[in-house]
N, C-alpha and C positions, 0 to 999 in steps of 0.2 A: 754457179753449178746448180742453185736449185731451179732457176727455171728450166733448164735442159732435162731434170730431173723429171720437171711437171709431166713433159712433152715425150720424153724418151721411154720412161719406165714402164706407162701403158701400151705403147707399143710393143716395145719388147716383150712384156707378157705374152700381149696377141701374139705375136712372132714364134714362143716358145710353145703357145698353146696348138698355136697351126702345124708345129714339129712334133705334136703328141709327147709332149716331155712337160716335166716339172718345172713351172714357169719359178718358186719359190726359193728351189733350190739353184738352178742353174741362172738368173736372173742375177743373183748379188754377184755370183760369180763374173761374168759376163761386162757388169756395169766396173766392178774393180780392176777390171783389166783395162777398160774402156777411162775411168778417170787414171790409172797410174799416168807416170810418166816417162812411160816405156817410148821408144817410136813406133810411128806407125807400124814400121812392118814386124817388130817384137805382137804389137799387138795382132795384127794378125796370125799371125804364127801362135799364139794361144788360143785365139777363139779358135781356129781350126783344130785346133787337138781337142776343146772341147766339142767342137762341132760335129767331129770325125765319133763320137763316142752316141752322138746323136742320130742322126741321119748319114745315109751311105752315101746318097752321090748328093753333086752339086753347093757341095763344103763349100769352095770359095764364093760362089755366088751370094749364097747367104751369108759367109764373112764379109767380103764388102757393102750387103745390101745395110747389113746392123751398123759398120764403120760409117757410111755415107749420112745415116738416121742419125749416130752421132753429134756425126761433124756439122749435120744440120739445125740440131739443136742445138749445142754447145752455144753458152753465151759470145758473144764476137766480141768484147773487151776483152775476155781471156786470151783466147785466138791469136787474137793481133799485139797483146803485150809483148814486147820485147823478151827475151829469154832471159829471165836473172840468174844466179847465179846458184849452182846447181845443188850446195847445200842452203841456202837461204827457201829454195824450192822445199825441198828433204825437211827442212824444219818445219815449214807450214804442213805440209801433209801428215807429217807425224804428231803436229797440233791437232789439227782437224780430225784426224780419228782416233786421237786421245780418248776423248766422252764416248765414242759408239764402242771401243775396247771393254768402261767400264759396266757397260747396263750386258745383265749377264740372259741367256735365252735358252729358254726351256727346248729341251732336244723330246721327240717323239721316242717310243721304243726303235720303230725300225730306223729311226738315224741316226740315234743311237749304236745299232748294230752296224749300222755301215762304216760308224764312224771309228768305230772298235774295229774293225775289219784291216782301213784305211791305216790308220795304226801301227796294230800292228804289223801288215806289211812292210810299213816305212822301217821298220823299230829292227829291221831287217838287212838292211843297206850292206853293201859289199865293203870291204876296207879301201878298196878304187874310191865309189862313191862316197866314202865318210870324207875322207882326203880332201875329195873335189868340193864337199860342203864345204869343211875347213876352211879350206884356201878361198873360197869365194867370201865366208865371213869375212877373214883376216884383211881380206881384199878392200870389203865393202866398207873397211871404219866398223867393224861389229852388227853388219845388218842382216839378217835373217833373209834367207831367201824364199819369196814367193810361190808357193806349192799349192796353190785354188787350181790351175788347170790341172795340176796332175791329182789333185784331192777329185777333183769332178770326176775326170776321167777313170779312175780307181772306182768309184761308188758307179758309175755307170756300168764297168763290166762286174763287178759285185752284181749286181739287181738284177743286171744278162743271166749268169752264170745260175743264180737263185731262180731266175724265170725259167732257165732250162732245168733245171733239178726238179722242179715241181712240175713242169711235164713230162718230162720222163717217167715220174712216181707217176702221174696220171696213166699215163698210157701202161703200164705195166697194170696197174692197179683193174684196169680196163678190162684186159688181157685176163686176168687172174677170174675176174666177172663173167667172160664168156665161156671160160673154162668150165668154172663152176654151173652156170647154166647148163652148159652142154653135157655137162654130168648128170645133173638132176633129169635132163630128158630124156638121159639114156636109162637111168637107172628107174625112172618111169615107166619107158615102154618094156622095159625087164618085167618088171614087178606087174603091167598087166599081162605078162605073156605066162608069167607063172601062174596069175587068177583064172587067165583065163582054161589055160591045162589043168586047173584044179578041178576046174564046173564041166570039163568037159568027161570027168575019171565019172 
């Protein structure tokens, strides 16, 4: 996986940088979905909800164009390994990201907020949706389900909603500016029309 790593990860930036989006944030996201051991089409199906929070048209193109970047990097020993068996899989992965769980990463203020945001919306969940957690744990032998494309997607319309709050306060703000000009100019030509009936007494 690390050579794929070498090969893929720069890409992908570029890729995210040419989408005008957060190559840092959305990048891990992206690659995690990209090494699970989802299928193909599981995986596409989450890069597009991520994608779809990105850019408006042309979602699947760019999903497969990232899949195809992949699959072209992706070591070919792994590839063509026979399929072992499916918790013997689940044990290495859950080895492998053992050590990156324990080195801990300083969060900024704003993702910080978003990640509070994220939160507590989740911390939200209908009693349908708690159930349907449940049962997929219970399902899974006790494994937590995967929530990065819906974490993305969530911090993506947070940062919209945020973007549009502060132009609205702009534009009002704006508003309130020409207002006041337009006062001051009136209350100008007032104030010479009184001087000037003063000098004419």
């Amino acid at each position: 996986m690390a050579a794929a790593a070498n090969d893929f990860e720069p890409w992908l930036s570029d890729k995210l940088k040419s989408l005008k989006t957060d190559e840092g944030i959305f990048g891990s996201y992206i690659s995690g979905i990209l090494e699970s051991e989802e299928s193909t089409d599981e995986k596409k199906d989450a890069l597009e909800g991520i994608l779809s929070e990105i850019v408006e048209k042309d979602i699947s193109i760019h999903v497969n164009e990232i899949i195809e970047k992949w699959e072209s990097t992706k070591p070919k020993e792994a590839a063509s390994k026979p399929s072992t068996d499916v918790d013997a899989q689940l044990a290495k992965l859950l080895e492998s990201q053992a050590p990156a769980a324990t080195a801990r990463r300083e969060y900024t203020d704003e993702e910080k907020k978003i990640r509070e945001a994220i939160l507590s919306q989740y911390s939200q969940l209908s009693d349908n949706e708690e159930d349907e957690v449940h049962d997929e744990i219970s399902d899974n032998h006790d494994l937590v389900k995967n929530t990065n494309a819906a974490d993305v997607a969530a911090a993506a319309r947070e940062r919209r909603e945020q973007a549009r709050l502060e132009a609205q306060r702009k534009k009002e703000k704006d508003k309130e500016d020409r207002e006041k000009q337009k006062q001051m100019k009136e209350e100008k030509k007032e104030k010479r029309k009184t001087q000037k009936g003063e000098r004419k007494r």
